[in-house]
N, C-alpha and C positions, 0 to 999 in steps of 0.2 A: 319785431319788438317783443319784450317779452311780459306785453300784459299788465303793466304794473299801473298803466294810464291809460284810460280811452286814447283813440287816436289825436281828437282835436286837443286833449289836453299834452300828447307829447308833442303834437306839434307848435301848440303854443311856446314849450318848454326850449323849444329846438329855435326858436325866429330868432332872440337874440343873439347866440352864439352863431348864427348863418349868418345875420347883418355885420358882426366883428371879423369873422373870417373874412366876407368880402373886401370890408375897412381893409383888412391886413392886405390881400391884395393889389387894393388897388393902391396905396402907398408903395409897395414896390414899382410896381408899372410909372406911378410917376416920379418917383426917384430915379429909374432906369432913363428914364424921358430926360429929365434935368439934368443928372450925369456924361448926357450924348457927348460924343466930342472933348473928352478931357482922358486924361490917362487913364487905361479901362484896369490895368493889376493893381494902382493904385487905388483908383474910386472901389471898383467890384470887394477890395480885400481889407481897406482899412477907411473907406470912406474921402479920401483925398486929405484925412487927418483933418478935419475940420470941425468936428463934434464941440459943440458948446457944452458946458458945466450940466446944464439940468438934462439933458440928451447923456452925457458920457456918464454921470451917477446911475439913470434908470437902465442903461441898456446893461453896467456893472451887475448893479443888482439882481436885473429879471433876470442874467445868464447863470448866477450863483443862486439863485433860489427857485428850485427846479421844483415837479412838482412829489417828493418826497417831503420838501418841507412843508405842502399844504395837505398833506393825504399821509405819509407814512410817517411820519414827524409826531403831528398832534395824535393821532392815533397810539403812539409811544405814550406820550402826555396824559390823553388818557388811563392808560395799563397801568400807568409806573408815577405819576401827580408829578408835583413841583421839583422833583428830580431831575425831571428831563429838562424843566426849563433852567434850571442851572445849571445844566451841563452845557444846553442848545446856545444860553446867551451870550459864549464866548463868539459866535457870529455875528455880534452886534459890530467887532472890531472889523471883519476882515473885509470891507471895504476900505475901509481907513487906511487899514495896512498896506494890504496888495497898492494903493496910486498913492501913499506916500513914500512906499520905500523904493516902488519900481517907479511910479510915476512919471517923475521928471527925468531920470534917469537915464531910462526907456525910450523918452521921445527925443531924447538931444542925441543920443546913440543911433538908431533910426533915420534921422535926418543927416547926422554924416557919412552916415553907411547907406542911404538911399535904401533903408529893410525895411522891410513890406510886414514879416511878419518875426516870431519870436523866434525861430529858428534859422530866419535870418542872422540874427545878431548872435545868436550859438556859434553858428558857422563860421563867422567874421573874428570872434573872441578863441576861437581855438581852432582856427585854420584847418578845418576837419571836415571833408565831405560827409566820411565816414557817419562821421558823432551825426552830422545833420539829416544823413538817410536814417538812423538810429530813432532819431528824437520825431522824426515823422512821421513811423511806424506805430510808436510809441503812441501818437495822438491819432492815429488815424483807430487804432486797436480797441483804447479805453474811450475814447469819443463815443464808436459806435455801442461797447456797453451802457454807458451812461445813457443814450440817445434811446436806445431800445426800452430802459427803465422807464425814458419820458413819454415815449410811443403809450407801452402797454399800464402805467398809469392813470395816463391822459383818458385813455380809451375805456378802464376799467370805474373808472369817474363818471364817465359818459353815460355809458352802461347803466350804472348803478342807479343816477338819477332821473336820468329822460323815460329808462324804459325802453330807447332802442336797444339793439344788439351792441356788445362789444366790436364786432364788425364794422358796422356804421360808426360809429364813432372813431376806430382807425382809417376809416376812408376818409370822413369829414375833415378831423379837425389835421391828422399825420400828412395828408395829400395835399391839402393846403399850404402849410407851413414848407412844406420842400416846393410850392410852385414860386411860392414867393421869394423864397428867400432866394432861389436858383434864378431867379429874375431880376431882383434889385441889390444883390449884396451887402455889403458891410453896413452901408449906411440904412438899406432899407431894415436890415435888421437893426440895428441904432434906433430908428424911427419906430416899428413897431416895436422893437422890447419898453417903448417910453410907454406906448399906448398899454402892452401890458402889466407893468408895474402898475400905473395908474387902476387898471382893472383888479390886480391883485390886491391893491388897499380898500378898492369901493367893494371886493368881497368880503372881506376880514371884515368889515363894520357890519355889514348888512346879518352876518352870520351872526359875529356876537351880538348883537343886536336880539333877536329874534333866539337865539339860544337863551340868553337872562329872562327873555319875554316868559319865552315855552318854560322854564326851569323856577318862576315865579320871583326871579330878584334875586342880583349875587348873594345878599345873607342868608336865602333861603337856601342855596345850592350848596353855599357854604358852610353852612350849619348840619345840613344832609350829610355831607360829607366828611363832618367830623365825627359825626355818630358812626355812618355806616363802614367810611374806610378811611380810617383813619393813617394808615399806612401812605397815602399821599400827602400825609403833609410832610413825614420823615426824609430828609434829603437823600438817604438810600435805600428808600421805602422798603423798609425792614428785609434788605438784601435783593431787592429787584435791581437794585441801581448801585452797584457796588462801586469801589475806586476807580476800579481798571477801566471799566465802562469811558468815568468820566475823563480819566488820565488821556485814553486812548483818543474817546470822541472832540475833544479841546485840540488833541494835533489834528485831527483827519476833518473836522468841520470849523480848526480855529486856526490854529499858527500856520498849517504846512500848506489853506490855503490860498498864503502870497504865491504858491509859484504853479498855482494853476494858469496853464497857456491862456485859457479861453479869458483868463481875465489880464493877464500881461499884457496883452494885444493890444487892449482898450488903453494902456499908455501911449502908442503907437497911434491912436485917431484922435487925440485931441489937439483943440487949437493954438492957445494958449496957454499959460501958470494961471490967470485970475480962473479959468474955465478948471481947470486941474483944483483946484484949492477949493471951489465953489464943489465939486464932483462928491469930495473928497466929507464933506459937511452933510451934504443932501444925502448923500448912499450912505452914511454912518445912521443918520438919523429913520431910512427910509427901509433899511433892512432891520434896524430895531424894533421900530414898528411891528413890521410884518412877522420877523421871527419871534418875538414874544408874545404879538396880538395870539396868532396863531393856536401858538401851542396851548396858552393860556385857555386858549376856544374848545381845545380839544379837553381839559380837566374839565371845565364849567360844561362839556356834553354828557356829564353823569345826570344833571339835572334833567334834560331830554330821555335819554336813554337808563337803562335798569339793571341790562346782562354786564357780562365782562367782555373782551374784545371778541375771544373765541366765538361769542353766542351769536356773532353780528356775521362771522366769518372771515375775523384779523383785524388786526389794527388797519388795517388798508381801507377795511370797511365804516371806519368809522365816524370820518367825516363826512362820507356820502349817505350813509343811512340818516344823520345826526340832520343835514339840509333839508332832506325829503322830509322828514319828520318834524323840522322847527320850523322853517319858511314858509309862506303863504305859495301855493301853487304859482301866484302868477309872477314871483319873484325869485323864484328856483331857477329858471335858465338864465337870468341874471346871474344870479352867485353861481354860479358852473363857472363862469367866465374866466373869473380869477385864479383859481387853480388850474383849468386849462390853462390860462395866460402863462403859469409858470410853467406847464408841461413846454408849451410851443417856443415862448423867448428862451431856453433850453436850448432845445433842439436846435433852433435857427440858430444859434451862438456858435453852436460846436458845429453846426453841421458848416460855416462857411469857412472856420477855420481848419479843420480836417479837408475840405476844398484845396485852402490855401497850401497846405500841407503836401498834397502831393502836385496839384498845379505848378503854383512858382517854387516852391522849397527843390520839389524834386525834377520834373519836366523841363520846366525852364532853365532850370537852372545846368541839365546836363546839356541842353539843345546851344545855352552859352558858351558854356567852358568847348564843346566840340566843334563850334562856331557855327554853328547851325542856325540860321534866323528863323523866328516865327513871326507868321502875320499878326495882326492887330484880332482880325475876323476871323482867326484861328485861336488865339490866345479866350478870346471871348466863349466863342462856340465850346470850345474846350472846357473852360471853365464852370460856366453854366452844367453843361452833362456832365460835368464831375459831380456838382454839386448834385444833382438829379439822381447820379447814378446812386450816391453813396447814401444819401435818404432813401430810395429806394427800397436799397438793400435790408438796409434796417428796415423799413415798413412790413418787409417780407419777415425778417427774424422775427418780427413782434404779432404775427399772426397767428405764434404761438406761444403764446406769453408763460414767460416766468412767474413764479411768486414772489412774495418780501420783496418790492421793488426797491427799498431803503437800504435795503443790504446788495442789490447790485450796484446801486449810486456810490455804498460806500469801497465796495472793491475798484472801482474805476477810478474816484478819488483817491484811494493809495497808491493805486499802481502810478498814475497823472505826478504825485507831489513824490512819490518816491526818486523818478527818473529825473523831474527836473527842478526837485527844490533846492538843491546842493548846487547843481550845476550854474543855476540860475544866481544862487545868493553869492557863492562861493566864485561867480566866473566875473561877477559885475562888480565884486568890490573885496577882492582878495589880489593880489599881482602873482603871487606867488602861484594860483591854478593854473591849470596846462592841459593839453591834449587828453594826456594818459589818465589824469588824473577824474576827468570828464565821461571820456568813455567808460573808464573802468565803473565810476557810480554810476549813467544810466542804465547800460547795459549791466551790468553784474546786479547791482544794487534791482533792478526791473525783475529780473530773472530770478534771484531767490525770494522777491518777494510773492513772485506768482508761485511758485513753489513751493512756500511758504502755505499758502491761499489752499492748492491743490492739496497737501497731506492734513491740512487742520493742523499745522504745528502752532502750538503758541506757545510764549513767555508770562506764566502766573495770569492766565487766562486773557491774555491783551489782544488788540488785536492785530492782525498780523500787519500792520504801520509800525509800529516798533519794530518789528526786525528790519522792514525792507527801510526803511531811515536812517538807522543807526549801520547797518552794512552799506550803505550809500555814502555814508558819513568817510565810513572807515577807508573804504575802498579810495572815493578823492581825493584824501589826505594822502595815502601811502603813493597813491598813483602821481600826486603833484611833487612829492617828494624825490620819485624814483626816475621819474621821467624828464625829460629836457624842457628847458624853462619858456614860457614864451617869447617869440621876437620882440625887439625892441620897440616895432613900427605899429605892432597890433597893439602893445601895453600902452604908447603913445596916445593912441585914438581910444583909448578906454579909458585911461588915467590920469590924461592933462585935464586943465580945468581950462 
């Protein structure tokens, strides 16, 4: 530990967030239990598609609001004031988006195609091995970025408020979340991402709560802060928060993310349209919430706090200083909860769809086409240790944690919407896309935008999501154009009604 709390007060700190972990457990164990005996690539991957409205909104939600948006987010909030929340609140949409446009779509595709997952239905729409080992790579690669941000945030949250070590807190809460998730699958994670959504809103309150307490009452905070920095109330606070910022930030945390994998899937497990349409209301209203509560938490933390972000040790720091500081002791490991909840429903999201990814995308599916059978008790075992291995892996990368956690989330989100936002929008509802035009935008359009990424090239200071979009774009188009058109039998099963 490092001292910051007697022992019996980090251990008090510690019992809630040990009694939620178990919770998360043992919902897997009995999802695994209830699952016995029914299709195991099914259940294990997409939940047997069964997910009800208030189940497919929360687990929507907690796998898009990782926890950048409860730690590096408001911490932004803080530095830069009501800037960021006008930029951040084009997120209020894209639950709405992603299962209205893909939605229905999605799941009637799926169901004739018997696809399991999103690269399923790549593979079926452009008759492409190729593009399919491509697209799995693709998520297997920026998954484990993204996962590692949620590892070494999770952990440095931890840290910050319990007083244990950053160590302890990637065994506790990262060790956890890969046993479960590797245990009950799709659905267990469905199941717990509900439980931490619901956790992530009873944080948000508790915090502002107790922040307006500590800060003597929003006119106070807010009268504070028209004297002292006034620069927050400016929507480009006097050059913190310029266009490009927000041009940029509205694609890469707004429009471009309908064609994030890990949330297309979630069209693929639900039951019904009334369950879809109920989804599609509750995650609109329920990441509104939390992305405005939020940020909003992190400006009104002037009234707690004094320095600027640097003096805390980063924006990263500043909602975990802001809890220790405003919270009663014995309601501090309470509030940890919720922000971890967005680290773990994260991780568990991507970590079963990266599973899925090379499992049945890749495995299975060459052990088919060469006629190779696999057992049931092979496909499982298989399964599971993938899921295993590739948490893991990541739990090792994050043992040595990066910085700006915000900015690895946002590089993995480019590279993610880069490869298949074209593919995806342009393959499910254009007739005209094809093969060429497919490969050519993930792979081309992927590769200059990491390259992009790599020399620090940008366009009138943007960020590098403009170029790799727009050459995504390009490349599609030329490639749908130049290349042979699809069969008649595929465009059939895509574009009859």
């Amino acid at each position: 530990m490092t001292g910051s709390f007697s022992a019996l007060t980090s251990l008090i700190l510690l019992l809630p967030l040990i009694l939620f972990m178990v919770l998360m457990v043992a919902i897997s164990v009995f999802v695994r239990h209830k699952q016995a005996g029914k299709n195991f690539v099914s259940s294990y991957f997409v939940g047997n598609r069964e997910l009800g409205g208030f189940v497919l909104a929360m687990t929507t939600v907690a796998t898009y609001s990782s926890v950048s948006s409860f730690v590096g987010g408001p911490g932004m909030a803080y530095q830069v004031g009501f800037g960021w929340i006008y930029m951040a609140v084009v997120q209020v949409t894209a639950i709405f988006l992603v299962l209205g446009i893909y939605g229905k779509r999605v799941a009637m595709l799926a169901r004739k195609l018997n696809a399991v997952t999103v690269v399923d239905i790549i593979r079926a729409r452009f008759q492409s091995d190729l593009l399919a080992a491509i697209a799995a790579f693709v998520i297997v690669l920026f998954f484990c970025g993204t996962m590692t941000a949620q590892f070494v945030g999770g952990a440095k949250l931890f840290a910050a408020v319990t007083g244990y070590s950053y160590e302890a807190g990637l065994i506790l809460f990262g060790l956890t979340v890969v046993i479960y998730t590797s245990i009950g699958g799709f659905r267990a994670v469905a199941l717990t991402d509900t439980c931490c959504a619901i956790m992530m809103m009873i944080g948000i309150v508790l915090l502002l709560k107790y922040v307006l307490q500590a800060g003597g009452g929003y006119e106070n905070i807010m009268t504070r802060l028209e004297v002292d920095n006034p620069e927050l109330f400016e929507p480009f606070s006097f050059g913190n928060m310029p266009w490009t910022i927000y041009f940029t930030q509205w694609l890469l945390v707004g429009i471009c993310t309908i064609a994030l994998p890990q949330s297309v899937v979630r069209g693929i497990s639900y039951k019904n349209t009334h369950g879809l349409h109920q989804a599609m209301l509750i995650g609109t209203v329920v990441v509104g919430f939390m992305n405005i509560g939020i940020n909003f938490t992190g400006i009104l933390a002037h009234g707690v706090l004094t320095g600027t972000a640097a003096e805390y040790g980063g924006v990263d720091n500043i909602i975990p200083t802001t809890i220790v500081m405003a919270m009663p002791i014995e309601l501090v490991g309470l509030a940890i909860i919720g922000p971890l909840a967005a680290s773990i429903s994260t991780i568990s999201g991507l970590l079963i769809v990266a599973s899925s990814a090379i499992v049945k995308d890749v495995y299975l599916h060459w052990s088919e086409k060469n006629n190779r059978t696999v057992s049931p008790a092979r496909v499982k075992a298989l399964s599971m240790a993938t899921t295993a291995l590739i948490g893991a892996a990541v739990f090792v990368i994050a043992l040595t944690p990066p910085s700006l956690i915000w900015l690895i989330n946002m590089f993995a989100f480019g590279g993610l919407e880069t490869a298949f936002f074209w593919t995806l929008l342009l393959g499910l509802f254009w007739r005209r896309a094809n093969k060429l035009g497919a490969l050519l935008s993930t792979a081309g359009g992927t590769i200059i935008y990491c390259a992009a990424q790599a020399s620090g090239f940008k366009i009138f200071d943007m960020h590098q999501i403009t170029i790799g979009i727009t050459c995504s774009l390009i490349l599609f188009v030329a490639g749908s154009y130049l290349g042979k058109r699809s069969d008649d039998a595929t465009l059939k099963i895509f574009f009859s009604q």
